[in-house]
C-alpha positions as CSV (number, residue, x, y, z in Angstrom):
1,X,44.9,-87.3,-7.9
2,X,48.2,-86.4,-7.9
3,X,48.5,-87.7,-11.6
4,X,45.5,-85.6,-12.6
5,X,47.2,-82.7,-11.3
6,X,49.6,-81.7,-14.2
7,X,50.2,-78.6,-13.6
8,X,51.4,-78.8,-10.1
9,X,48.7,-76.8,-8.3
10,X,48.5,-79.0,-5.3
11,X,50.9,-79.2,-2.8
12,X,50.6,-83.0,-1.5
13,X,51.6,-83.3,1.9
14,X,52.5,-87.0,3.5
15,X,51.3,-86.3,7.5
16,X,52.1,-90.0,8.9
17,X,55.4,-88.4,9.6
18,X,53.4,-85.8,11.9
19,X,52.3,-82.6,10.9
20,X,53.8,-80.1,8.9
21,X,55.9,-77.3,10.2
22,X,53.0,-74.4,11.1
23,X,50.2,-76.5,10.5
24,X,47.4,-75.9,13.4
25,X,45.8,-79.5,13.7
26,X,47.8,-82.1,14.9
27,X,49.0,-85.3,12.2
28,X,46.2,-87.8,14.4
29,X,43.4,-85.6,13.4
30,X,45.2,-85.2,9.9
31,X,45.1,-88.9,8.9
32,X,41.4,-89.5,10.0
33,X,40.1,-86.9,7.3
34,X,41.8,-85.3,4.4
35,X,42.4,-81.9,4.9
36,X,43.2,-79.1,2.0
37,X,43.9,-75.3,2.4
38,X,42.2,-73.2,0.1
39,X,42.8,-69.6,0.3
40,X,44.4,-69.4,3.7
41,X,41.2,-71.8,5.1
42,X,41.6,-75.3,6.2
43,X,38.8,-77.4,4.7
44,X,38.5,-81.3,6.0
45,X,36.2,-83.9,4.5
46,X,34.5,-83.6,1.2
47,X,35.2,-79.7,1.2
48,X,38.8,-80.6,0.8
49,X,38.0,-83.1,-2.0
50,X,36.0,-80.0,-3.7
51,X,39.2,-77.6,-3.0
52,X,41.3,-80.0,-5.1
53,X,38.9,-80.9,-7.6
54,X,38.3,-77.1,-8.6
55,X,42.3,-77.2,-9.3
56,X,42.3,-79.7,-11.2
57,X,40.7,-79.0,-14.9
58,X,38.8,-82.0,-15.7
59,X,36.7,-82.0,-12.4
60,X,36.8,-78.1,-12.1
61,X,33.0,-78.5,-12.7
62,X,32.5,-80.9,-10.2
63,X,34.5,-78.9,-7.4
64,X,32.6,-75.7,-8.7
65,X,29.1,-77.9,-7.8
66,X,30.3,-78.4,-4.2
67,X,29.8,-74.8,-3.7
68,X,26.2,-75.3,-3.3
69,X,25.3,-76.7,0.3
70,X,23.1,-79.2,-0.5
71,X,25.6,-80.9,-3.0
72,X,28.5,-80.3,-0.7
73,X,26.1,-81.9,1.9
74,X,25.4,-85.1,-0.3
75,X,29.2,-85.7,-0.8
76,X,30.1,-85.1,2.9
77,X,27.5,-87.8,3.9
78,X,29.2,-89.8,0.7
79,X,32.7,-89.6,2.7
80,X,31.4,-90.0,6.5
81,X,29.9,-93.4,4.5
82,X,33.2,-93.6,2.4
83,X,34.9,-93.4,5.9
84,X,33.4,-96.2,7.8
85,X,34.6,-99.0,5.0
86,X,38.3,-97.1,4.7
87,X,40.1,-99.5,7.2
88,X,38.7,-102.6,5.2
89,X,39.5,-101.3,2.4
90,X,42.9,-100.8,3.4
91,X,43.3,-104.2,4.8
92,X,42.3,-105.3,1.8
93,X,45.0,-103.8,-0.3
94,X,47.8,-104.7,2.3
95,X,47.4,-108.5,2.2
């Protein structure tokens, strides 16, 4: 994403190192979901994913269709999904 983002809209934040200085959740509950602010609002989970998308001009139109519930609904059930496979996944690309 962050090569996508060529304008510099997005502020990419590593939390493994703990949580950044004001940041209300603590870095645990940061790594299990992504997190984005938009607006002042913290958004976790495929309503962060939409936040950064609608920065991002070729998948504005994609984070413009998460506005809608039910699509934002389909895309959060995508990541709980997307969620359960991560630690494979990243045992995978380790070894």
């Amino acid at each position: 994403m962050q090569r996508l983002d060529r304008h510099g809209a997005i502020a990419f934040v590593d939390a493994s190192d703990g949580a950044p200085a004001g940041c209300p959740i603590d870095s645990a509950e940061l790594l299990k979901r992504f997190h984005a602010r938009e607006n002042g609002r913290i958004l976790d989970g495929a309503a962060a994913f939409a936040a950064m998308w609608r920065v991002i001009p070729g998948l504005r139109w994609l984070g413009q269709l998460a506005r809608f519930r039910p699509v934002l609904a389909v895309l959060e059930l995508l990541y709980r999904g997307f969620l359960r496979f991560r630690p494979l996944l990243q045992r995978l690309v380790r070894d």
